[in-house]
C-alpha positions in Angstrom: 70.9 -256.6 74.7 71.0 -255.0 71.0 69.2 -256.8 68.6 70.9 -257.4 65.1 68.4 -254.7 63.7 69.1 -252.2 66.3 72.7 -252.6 65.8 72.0 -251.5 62.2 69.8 -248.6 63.1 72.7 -247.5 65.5 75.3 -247.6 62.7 72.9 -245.8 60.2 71.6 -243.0 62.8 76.0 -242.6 63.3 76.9 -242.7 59.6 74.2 -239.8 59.2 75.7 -237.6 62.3 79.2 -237.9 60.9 77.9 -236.8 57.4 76.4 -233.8 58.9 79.7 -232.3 60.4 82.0 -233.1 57.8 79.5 -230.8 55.3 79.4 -228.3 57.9 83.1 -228.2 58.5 83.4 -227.9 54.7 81.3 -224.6 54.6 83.2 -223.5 57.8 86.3 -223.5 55.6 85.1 -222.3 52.5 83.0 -219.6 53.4 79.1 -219.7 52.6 79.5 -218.9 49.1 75.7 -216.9 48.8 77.0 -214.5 51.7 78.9 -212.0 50.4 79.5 -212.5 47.2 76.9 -212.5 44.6 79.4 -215.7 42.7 78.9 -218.7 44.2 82.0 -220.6 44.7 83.2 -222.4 41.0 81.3 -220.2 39.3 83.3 -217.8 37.0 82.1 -214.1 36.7 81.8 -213.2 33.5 81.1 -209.4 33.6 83.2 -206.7 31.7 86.4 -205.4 33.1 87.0 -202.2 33.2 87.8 -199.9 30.4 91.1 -198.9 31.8 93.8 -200.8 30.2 96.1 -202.9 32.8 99.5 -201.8 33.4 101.2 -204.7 31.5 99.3 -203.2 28.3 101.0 -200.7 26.1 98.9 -197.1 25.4 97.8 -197.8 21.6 97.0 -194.6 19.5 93.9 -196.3 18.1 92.4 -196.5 22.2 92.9 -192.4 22.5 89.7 -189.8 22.0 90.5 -186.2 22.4 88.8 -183.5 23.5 89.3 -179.2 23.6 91.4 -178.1 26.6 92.0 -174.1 27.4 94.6 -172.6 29.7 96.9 -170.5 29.2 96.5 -166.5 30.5 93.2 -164.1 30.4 96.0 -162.0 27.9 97.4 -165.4 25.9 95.0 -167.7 26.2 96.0 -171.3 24.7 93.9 -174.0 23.8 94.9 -177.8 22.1 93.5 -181.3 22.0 94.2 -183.5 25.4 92.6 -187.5 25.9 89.2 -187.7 27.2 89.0 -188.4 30.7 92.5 -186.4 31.6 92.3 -183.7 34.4 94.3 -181.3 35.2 94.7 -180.2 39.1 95.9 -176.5 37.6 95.0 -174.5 35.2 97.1 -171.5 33.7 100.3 -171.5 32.0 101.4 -175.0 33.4 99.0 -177.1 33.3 99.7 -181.0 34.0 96.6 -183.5 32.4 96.6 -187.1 34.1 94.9 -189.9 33.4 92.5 -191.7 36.1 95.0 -194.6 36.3 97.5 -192.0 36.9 100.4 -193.8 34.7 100.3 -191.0 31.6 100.3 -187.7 31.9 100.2 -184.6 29.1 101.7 -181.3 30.6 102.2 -177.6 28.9 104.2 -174.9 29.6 103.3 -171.6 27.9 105.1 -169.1 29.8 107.7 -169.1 26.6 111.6 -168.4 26.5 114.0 -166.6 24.5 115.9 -169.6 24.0 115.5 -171.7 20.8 114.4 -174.9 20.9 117.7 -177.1 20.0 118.9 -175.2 23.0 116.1 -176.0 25.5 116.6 -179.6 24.5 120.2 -179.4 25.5 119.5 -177.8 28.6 116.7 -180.4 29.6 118.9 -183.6 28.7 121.6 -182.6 30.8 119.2 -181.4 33.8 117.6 -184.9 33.8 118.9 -186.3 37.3 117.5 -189.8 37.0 118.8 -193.4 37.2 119.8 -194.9 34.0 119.3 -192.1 31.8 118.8 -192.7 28.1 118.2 -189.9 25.6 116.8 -191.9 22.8 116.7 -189.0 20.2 116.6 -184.7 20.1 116.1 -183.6 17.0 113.4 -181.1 15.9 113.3 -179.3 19.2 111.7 -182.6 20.4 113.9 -184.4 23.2 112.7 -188.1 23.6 114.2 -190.2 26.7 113.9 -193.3 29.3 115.5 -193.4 32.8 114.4 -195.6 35.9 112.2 -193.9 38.5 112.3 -195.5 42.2 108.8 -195.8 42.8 107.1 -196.3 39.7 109.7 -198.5 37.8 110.9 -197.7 34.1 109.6 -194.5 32.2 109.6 -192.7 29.3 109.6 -188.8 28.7 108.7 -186.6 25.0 109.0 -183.2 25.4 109.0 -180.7 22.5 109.3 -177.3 22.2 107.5 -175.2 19.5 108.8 -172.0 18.2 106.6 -169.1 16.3 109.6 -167.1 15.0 111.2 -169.8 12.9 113.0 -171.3 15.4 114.7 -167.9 17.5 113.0 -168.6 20.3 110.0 -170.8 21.5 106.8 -170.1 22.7 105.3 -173.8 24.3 106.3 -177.0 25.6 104.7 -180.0 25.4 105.8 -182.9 27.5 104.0 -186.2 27.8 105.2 -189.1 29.9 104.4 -192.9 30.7 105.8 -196.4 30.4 108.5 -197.2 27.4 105.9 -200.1 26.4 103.4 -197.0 25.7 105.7 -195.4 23.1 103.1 -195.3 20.5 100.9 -193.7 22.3 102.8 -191.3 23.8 103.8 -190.5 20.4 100.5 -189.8 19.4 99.5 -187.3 22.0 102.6 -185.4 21.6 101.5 -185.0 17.9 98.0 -184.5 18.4 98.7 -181.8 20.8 101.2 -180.1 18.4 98.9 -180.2 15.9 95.3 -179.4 17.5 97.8 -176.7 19.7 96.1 -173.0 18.7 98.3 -170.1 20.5 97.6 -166.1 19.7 98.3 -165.1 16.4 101.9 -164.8 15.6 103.8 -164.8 12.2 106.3 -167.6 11.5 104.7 -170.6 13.0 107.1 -173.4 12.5 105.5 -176.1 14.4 107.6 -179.4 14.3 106.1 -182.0 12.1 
């Protein structure tokens, strides 16, 4: 028979056991928070993010640094300022400048037509085949616009066109695209590139302002 003390001994030695498996069916569940992970559980990590603005945030000019891009032909060659950090998979007369996120993108085209630029606008707002087409402006041989694309949601397009012989015909187009909530940004590299944009010489350059 149990004495009184061993009785208590008993109960202590079980209190302990029962302890030892709830903790370990705690960790069980929780994951050992030192394997795996240098932030143990409840602690908040408090390094940097990443330099890439999230895709809820609008481009801002202020965030843009710009560096010399050539392309262009060995007989043409054509240079203008592009964002840091943009690549281009081509070279030559189209070129097509992304950022790493992949939401912006600058493109030029400097293959040149004989049509004007009011008239290239024209023709690009009514070749646009995209849902919920709006052409927010087209004046100055710059056609600005926002439609719906099916996999990437609501966008925004600025294309200009730039003429050398006071307006005849043109010789580049510019074209930058992104989100509407990047308007301002947009903006900006569309005018940067018009006005870092250095093409052979030619007389009459009437580059839009």
């Amino acid at each position: 028979m149990l004495t009184p003390r061993h009785q208590a001994l008993l109960m202590t030695l079980a209190g302990m056991t029962v302890g030892v498996a709830v903790f370990g069916a705690v960790l069980a569940f929780n994951g050992n928070p030192l394997a795996g992970d240098d932030t143990p559980a409840g602690i908040v990590n408090s390094q940097p993010a990443a330099s890439t603005p999230a895709r809820t945030d609008g481009l801002q000019p202020d965030s843009l640094q710009y560096a010399v891009q050539t392309f262009g032909s060995a007989d043409t060659p054509v240079s203008a300022e592009v964002p840091t950090g943009w690549k281009s998979s081509q070279a030559g007369t189209r070129p097509r400048f992304l950022d790493p996120t992949g939401v912006w993108q600058l493109r030029f085209d400097t293959r040149g037509s004989k049509q004007s630029p009011d008239e290239l606008v024209a023709a690009r707002a009514r070749s646009i085949n995209e849902r919920d087409l709006k052409v927010i402006s087209r004046d100055n041989g710059t056609l600005i616009y926002t439609y719906v694309d099916q996999t990437r949601g609501p966008r925004m397009g600025l294309s200009r066109w730039i003429s050398t012989d006071g307006g005849t015909s043109s010789a580049v187009e510019i074209t930058v695209g992104g989100r509407p909530q990047d308007e301002a940004g947009l903006r900006a590299i569309l005018q940067h590139a018009t006005d870092t944009l250095q093409l052979p010489p030619s007389a009459g350059d009437t580059r839009p302002n």
